[in-house]
KOLRO-575058 format. One record per residue (C-alpha): residue in three letters; residue number from 1; z, y, x. Coordinates in pm, whole numbers, plus 50000, padded with zeros to 5 digits. Layout:
+------+-----+-------+-------+-------+
! type ! seq !    up ! north !  east !
+------+-----+-------+-------+-------+
!  ala ! NUM !     Z !     Y !     X !
...
+------+-----+-------+-------+-------+
END
This chain:
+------+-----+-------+-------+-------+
! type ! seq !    up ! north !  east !
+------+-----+-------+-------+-------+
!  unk !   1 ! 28381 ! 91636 ! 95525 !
!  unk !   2 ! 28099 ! 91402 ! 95386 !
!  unk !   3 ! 27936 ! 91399 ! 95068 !
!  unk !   4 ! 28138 ! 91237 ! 94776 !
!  unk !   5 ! 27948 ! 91055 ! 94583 !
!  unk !   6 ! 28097 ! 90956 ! 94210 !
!  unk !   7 ! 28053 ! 90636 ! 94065 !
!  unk !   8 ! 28311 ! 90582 ! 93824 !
!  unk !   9 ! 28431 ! 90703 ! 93439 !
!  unk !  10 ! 28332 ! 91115 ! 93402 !
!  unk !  11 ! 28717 ! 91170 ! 93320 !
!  unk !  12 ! 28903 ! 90925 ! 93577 !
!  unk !  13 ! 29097 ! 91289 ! 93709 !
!  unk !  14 ! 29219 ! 91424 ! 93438 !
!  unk !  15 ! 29300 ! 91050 ! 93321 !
!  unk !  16 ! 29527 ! 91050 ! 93606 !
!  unk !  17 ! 29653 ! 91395 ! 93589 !
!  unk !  18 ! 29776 ! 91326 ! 93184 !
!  unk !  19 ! 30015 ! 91056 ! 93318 !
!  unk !  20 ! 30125 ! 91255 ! 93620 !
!  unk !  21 ! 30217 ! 91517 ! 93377 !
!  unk !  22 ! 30409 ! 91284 ! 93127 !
!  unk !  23 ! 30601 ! 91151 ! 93412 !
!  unk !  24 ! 30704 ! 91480 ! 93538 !
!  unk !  25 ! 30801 ! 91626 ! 93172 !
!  unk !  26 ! 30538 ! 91898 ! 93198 !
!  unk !  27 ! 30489 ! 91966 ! 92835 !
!  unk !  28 ! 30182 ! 92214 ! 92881 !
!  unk !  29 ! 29985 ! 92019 ! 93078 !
!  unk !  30 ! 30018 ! 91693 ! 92891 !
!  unk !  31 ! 29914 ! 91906 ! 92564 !
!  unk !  32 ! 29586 ! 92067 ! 92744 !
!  unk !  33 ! 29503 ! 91730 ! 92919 !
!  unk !  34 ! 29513 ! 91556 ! 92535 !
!  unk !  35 ! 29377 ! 91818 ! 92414 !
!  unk !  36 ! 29066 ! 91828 ! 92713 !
!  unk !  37 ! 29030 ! 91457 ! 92652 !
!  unk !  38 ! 29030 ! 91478 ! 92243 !
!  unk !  39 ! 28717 ! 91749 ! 92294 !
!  unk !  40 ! 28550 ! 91536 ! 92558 !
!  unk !  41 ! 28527 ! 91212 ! 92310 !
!  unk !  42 ! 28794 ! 91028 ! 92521 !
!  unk !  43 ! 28992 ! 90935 ! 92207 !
!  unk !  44 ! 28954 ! 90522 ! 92285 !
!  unk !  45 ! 29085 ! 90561 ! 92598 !
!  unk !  46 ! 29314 ! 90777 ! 92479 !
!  unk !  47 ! 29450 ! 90554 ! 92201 !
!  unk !  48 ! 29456 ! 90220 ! 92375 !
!  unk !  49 ! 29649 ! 90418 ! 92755 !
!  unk !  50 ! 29905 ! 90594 ! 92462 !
!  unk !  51 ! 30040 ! 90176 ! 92459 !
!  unk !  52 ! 29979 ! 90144 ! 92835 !
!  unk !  53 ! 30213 ! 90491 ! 92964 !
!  unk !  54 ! 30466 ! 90395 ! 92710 !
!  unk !  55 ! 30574 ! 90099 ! 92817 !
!  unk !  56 ! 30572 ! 90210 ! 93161 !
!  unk !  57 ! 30699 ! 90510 ! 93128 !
!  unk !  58 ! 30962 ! 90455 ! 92904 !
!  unk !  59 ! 30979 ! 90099 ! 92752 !
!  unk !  60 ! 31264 ! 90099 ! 92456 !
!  unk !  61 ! 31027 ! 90374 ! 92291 !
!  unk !  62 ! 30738 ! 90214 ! 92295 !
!  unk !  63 ! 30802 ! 89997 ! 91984 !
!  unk !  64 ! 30745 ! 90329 ! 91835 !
!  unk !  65 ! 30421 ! 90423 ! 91933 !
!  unk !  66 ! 30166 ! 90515 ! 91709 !
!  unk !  67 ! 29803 ! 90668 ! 91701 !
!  unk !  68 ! 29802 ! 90872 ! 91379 !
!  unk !  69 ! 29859 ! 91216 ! 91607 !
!  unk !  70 ! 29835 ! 91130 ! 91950 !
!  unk !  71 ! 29918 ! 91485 ! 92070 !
!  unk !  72 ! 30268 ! 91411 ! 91938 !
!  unk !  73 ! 30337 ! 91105 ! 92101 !
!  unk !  74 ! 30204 ! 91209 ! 92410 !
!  unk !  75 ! 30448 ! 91508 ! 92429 !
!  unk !  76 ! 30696 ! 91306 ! 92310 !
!  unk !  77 ! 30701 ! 91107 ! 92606 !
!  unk !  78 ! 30656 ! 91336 ! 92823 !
!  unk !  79 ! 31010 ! 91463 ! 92677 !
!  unk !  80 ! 31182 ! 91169 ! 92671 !
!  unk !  81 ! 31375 ! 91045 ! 92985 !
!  unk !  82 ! 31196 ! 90792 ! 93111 !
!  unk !  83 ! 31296 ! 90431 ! 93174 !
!  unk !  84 ! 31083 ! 90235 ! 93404 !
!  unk !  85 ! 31246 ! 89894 ! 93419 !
!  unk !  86 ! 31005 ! 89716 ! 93223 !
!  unk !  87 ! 30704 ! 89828 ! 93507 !
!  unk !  88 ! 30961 ! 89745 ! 93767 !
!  unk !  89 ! 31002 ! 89409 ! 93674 !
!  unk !  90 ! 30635 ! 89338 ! 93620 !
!  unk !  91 ! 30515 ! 89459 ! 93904 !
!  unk !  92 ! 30785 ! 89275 ! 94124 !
!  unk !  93 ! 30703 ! 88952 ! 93900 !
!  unk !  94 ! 30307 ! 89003 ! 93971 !
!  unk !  95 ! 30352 ! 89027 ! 94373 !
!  unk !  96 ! 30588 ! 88746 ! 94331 !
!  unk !  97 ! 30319 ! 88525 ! 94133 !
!  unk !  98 ! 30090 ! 88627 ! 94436 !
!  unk !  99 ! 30351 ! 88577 ! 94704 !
!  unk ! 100 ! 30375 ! 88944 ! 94796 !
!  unk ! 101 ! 30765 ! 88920 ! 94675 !
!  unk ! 102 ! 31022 ! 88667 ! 94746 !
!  unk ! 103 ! 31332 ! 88692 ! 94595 !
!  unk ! 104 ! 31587 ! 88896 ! 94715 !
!  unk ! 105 ! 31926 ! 88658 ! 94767 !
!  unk ! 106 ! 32119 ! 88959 ! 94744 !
!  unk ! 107 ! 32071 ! 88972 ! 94414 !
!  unk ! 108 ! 32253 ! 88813 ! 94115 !
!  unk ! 109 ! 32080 ! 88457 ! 93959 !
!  unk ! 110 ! 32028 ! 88681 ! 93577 !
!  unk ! 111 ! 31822 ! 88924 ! 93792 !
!  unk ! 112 ! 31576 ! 88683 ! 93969 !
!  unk ! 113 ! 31550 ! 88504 ! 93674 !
!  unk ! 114 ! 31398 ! 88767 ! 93477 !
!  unk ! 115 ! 31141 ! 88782 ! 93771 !
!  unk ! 116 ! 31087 ! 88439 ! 93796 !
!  unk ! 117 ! 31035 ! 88384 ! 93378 !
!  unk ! 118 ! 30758 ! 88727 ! 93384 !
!  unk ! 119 ! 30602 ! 88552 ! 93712 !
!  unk ! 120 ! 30531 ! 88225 ! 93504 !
!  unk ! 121 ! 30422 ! 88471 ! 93211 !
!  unk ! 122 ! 30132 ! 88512 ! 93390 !
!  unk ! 123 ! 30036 ! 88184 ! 93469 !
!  unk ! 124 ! 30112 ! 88073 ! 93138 !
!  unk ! 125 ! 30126 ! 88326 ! 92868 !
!  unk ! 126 ! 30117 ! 88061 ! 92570 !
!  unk ! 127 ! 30468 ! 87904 ! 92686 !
!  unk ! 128 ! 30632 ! 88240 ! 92735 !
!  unk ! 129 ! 30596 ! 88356 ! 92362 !
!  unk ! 130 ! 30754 ! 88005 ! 92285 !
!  unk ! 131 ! 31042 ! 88037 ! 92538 !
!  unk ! 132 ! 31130 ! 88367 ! 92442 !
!  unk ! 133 ! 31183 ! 88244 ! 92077 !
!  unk ! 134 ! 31460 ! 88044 ! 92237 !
!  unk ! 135 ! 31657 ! 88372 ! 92406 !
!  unk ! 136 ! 31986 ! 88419 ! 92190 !
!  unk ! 137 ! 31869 ! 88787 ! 92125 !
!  unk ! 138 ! 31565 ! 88725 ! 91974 !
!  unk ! 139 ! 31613 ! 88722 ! 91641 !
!  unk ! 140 ! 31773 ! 89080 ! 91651 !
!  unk ! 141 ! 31494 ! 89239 ! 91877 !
!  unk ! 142 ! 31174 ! 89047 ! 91730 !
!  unk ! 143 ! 31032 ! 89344 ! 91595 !
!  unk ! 144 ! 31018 ! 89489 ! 91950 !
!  unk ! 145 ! 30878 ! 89149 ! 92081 !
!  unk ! 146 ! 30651 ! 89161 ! 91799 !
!  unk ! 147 ! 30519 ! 89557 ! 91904 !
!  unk ! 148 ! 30469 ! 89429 ! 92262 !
!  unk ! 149 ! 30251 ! 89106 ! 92182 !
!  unk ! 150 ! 30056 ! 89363 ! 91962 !
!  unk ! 151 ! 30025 ! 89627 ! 92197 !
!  unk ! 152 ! 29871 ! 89347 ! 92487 !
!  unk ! 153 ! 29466 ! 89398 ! 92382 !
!  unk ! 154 ! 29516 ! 89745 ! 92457 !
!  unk ! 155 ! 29603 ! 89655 ! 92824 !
!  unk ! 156 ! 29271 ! 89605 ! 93059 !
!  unk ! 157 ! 29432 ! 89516 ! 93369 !
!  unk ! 158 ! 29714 ! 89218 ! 93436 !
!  unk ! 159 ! 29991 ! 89467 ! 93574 !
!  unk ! 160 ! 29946 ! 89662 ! 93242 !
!  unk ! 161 ! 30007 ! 89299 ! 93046 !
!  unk ! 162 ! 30285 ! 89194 ! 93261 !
!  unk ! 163 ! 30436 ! 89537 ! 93131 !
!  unk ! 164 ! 30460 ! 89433 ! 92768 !
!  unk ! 165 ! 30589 ! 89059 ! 92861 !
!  unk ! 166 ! 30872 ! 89240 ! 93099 !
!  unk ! 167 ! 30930 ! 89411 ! 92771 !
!  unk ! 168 ! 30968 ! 89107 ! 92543 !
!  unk ! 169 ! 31208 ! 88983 ! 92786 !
!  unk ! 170 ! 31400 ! 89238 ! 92864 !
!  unk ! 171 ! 31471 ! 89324 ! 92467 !
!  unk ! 172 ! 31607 ! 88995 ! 92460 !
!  unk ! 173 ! 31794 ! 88927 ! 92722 !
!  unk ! 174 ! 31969 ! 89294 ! 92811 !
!  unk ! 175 ! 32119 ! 89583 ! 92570 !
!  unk ! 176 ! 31884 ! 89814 ! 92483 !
!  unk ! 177 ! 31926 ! 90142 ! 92671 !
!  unk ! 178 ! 31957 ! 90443 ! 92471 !
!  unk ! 179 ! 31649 ! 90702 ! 92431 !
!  unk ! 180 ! 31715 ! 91002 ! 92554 !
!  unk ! 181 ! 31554 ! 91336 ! 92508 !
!  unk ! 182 ! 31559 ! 91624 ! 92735 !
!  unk ! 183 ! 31409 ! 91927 ! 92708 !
!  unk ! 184 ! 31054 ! 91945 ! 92838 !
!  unk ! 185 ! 30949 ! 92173 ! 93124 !
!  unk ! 186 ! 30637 ! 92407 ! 93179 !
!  unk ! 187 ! 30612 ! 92429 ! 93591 !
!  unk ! 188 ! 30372 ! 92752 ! 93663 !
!  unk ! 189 ! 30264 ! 92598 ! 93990 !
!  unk ! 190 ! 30218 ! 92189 ! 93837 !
!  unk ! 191 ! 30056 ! 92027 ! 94128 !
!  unk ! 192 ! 29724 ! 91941 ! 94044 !
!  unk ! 193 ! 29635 ! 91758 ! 94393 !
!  unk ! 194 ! 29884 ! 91450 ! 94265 !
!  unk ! 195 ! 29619 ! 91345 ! 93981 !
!  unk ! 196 ! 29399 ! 91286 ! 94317 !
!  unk ! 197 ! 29542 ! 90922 ! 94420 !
!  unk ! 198 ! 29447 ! 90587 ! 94467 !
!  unk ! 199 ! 29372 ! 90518 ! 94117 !
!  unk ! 200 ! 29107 ! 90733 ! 94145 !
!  unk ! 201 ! 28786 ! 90723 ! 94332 !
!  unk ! 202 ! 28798 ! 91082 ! 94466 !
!  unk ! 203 ! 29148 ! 91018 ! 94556 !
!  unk ! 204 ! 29090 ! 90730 ! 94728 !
!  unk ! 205 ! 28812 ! 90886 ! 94946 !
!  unk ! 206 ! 29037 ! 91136 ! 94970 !
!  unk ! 207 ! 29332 ! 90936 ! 95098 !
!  unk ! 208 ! 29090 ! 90749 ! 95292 !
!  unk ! 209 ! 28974 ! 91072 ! 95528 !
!  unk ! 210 ! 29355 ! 91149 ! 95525 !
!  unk ! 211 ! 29414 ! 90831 ! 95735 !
!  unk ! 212 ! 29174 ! 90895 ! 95947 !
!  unk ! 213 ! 29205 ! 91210 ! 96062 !
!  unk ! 214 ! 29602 ! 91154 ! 96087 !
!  unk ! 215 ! 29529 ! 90829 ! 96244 !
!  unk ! 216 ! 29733 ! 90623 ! 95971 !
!  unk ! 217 ! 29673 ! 90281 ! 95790 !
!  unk ! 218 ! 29486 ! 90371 ! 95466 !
!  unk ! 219 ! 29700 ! 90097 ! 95318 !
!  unk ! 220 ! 30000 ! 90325 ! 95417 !
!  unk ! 221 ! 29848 ! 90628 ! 95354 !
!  unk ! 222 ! 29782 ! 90496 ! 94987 !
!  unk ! 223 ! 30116 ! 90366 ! 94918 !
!  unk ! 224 ! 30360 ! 90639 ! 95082 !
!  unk ! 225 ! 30175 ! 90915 ! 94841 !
!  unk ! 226 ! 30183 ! 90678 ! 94547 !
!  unk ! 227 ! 30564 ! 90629 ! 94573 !
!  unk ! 228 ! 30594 ! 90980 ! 94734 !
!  unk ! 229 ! 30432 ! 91204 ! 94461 !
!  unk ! 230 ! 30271 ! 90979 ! 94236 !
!  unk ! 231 ! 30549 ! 90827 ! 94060 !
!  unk ! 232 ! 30799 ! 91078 ! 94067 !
!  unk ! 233 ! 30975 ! 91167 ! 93711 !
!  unk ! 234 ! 31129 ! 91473 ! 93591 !
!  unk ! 235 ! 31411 ! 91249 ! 93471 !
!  unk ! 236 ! 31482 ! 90867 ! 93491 !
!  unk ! 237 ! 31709 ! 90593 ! 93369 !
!  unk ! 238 ! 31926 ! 90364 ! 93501 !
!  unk ! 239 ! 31639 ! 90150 ! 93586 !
!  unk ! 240 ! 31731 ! 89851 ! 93828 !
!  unk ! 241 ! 31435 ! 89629 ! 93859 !
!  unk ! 242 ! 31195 ! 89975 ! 93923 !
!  unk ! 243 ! 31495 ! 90064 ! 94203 !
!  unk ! 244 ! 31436 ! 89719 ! 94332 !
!  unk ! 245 ! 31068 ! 89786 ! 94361 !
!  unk ! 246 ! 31062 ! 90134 ! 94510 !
!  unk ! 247 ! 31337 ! 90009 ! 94775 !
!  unk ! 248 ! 31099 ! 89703 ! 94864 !
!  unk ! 249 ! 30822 ! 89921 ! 94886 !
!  unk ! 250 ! 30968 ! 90209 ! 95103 !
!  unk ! 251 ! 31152 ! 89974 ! 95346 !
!  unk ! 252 ! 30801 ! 89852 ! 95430 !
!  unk ! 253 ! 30659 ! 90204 ! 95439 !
!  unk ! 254 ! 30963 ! 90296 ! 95690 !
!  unk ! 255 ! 30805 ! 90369 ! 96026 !
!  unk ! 256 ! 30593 ! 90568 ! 95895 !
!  unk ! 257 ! 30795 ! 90730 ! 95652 !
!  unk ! 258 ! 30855 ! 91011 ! 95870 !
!  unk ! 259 ! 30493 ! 91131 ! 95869 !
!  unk ! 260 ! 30491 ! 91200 ! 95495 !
!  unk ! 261 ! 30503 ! 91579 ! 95555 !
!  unk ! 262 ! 30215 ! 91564 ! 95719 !
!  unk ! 263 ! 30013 ! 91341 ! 95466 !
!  unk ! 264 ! 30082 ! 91559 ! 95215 !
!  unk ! 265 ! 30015 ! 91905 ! 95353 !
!  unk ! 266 ! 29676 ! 91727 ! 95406 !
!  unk ! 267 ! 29616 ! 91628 ! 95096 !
!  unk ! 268 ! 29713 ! 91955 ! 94946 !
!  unk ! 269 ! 29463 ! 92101 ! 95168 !
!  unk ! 270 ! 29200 ! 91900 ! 95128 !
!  unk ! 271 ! 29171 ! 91904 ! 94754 !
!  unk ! 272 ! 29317 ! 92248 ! 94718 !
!  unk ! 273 ! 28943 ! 92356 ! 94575 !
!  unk ! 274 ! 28915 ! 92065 ! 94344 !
!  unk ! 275 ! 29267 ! 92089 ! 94200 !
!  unk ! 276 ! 29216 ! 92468 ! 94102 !
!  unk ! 277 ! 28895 ! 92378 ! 93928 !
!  unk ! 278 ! 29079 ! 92055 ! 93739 !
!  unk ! 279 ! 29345 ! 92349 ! 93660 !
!  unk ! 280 ! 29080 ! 92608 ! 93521 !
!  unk ! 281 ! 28898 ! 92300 ! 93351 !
!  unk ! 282 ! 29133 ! 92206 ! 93122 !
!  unk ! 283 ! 29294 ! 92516 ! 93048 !
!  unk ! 284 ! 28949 ! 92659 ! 92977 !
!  unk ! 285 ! 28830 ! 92372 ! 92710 !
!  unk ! 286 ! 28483 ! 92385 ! 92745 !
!  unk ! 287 ! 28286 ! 92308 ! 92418 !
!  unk ! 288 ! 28050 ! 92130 ! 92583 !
!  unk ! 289 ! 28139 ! 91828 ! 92797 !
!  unk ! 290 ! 28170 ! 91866 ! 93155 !
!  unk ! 291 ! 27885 ! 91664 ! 93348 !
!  unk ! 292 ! 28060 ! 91768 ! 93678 !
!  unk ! 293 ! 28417 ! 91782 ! 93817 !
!  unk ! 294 ! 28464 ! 91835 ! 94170 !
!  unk ! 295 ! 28348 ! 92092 ! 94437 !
!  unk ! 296 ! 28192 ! 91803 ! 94620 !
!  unk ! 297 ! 27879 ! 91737 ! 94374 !
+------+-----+-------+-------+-------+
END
């Protein structure tokens, strides 16, 4: 392979990885990958994403959050079940505000509405906070509206913001699902390689020589591992606008759907080196911080 040459923040990996593990309920390695991050001076980032995972990861909690002990609210999402409507519906109203998503006649008028009110969200962010005043609900649920308007500087990126308006909206305008807990899991043989993925710039060079040497789309390549491995949760909630997106996404992915086997035994391959030494790296807590993390230095 050639030289990888890395550009971006020291601790994009195990950035990654900490979500990963929250997703899949792996109690362990969310604690070491806090705990890594706390000892590397990564608390800001650690802080503000605490906001960001929770309302994608499971939304009706996130009114909750707070950043007096972040190792406990990290493992305590990582041991809730997770609900993902509120990232469904923003990312299906973002690639409908860009024309990547038209709406799905199938569906009932309440359900293309909600995408339709989060897609003018972000044109017009002033007017939504005004028109969701008006929602019969509101008055009930305004202290969750009020968490998500609060919790919107500590999004960077416009998917992340759409997150917290799809959450205003849907505390007013559907029942509030119940929070459920289940007891967290400690997998022996975690799979490191999945913290390796497009959000990252390793994984992306990564993915990248994947395509190549498979003969694939990097576009598809990117996508089938992202809703393949990267999103997967130990346990999930009735979640109907994230069902909606998966669905849209996969029935695009579909001819080459059937290659995914190969993709991934790839992958695993490929960064087999690098996800041993991301294992041994955070279990190990070095004092110092790290000024390298992969093989390919």
């Amino acid at each position: 392979m050639s030289e990888f040459v890395y550009n971006s923040s020291k601790f994009q990996i195990e950035r990654s990885l900490l979500q990963k593990a929250v997703r899949r309920g792996d109690l362990v390695v969310t604690e070491l990958t806090v705990q890594y991050l706390l000892d590397q001076g990564d608390k800001t980032w650690l802080r503000d994403r605490l906001f960001v995972i929770a309302y994608e990861e499971c939304w009706p909690i996130a009114n909750q959050i707070q950043i007096k002990d972040l190792l406990f609210e990290y493992t305590r999402l990582a041991s809730t079940v997770k609900n993902k409507n509120a990232w469904g519906l923003a990312k299906l109203a973002s690639m409908h505000k860009d024309r990547n998503y038209f709406l799905d006649s199938t569906q009932t008028d309440d359900v293309n509405a909600g995408i339709i009110f989060i897609s003018n969200a972000l044109k017009d962010p002033d007017n939504y906070w005004v028109e969701l005043g008006g929602f019969v609900g509101y008055d009930e649920q305004k202290y969750r509206v009020d968490a998500a308007k609060s919790a919107l500087p500590r999004a960077k990126f416009p998917d992340d913001k759409a997150m917290m308006y799809a959450a205003g909206y849907l505390s007013v305008n559907e029942i509030i699902p119940e929070v459920k807990l289940v007891q967290p899991i400690s997998n022996q043989n975690f799979p490191y390689w999945v913290a390796f993925d497009k959000h990252t710039e390793y994984g992306k060079w990564i993915l990248q020589l994947v395509a190549e040497k498979l003969r694939l789309d990097p576009y598809d390549v990117r996508r089938m591992t992202f809703y393949q491995a990267g999103v997967i949760c130990y346990q999930i909630n009735h979640s109907p606008y994230y069902d909606m997106l998966v669905e849209s996404k996969l029935r695009k992915l579909k001819d080459v759907l059937p290659r995914w086997p190969e993709v991934e035994a790839m992958i695993i391959e490929m960064t087999k080196e690098d996800a041993e030494k991301l294992e041994k790296r955070i279990k190990t807590r070095p004092a110092e911080p790290d000024n390298g993390q992969l093989s390919l230095f």
